[in-house]
Steps between C-alpha positions, in 0.01 A plus 500: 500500500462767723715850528625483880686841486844570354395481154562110469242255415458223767281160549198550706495309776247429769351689767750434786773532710688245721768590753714224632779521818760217449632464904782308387294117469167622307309766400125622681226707388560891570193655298301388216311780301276386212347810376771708285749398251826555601863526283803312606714830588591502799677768706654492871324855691831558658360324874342209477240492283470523103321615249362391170172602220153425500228510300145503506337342219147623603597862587750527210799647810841418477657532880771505699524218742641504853576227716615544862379380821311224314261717334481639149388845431452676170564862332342559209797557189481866450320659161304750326157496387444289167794279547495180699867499687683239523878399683745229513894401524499615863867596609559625871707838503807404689508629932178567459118351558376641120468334156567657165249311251434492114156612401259569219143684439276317229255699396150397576426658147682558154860615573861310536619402827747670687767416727638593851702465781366502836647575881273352797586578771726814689 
């Protein structure tokens, strides 16, 4: 079990993300990443794109995901020294392109975690 963000436990999966287009008679290939673990939230960006969480098992970074355009680019979850940050149950603020998301910091040391809300995005 792995801590994805949110405060909830959930299965490891992994490395890898799939995303399919269904044009109506069967689906084709639109990008395959193998190198993060990703959660299932998904979230629309408010054009045509969406946006979900990544991690990095190597680096230990949680990340916001963007895909548009066919490309994915990351932000790193925002945090404070000591904690590793984490961020899940995406939700796009409605007439608008931003994302309210829950969070947490997990101390890298002795300590509790804390939780958080986070705004990405104007």
């Amino acid at each position: 079990m792995h801590n994805l963000g949110g405060g909830r436990s959930r299965h490891v999966t992994p490395p890898g993300l799939w995303l399919l287009h269904w044009n109506g008679s069967g689906w084709t290939k639109v990008l395959h990443d193998g190198t993060h673990n990703y959660s299932p939230d998904l979230a629309s960006d408010g054009n045509s794109g969406l946006w979900l969480t990544g991690f990095n098992s190597t680096t230990l970074a949680y990340s916001f995901v963007h895909f548009a355009g066919g490309l994915l680019t990351r932000t790193a979850v925002p945090g404070q020294a000591g904690f590793v940050a984490s961020a899940g149950d995406l939700t796009l603020i409605p007439g608008t392109t931003s994302l309210w998301a829950l969070g947490s910091l997990t101390p890298t040391g002795p300590g509790s975690t804390e939780s958080d809300i986070l705004k990405f995005g104007s």
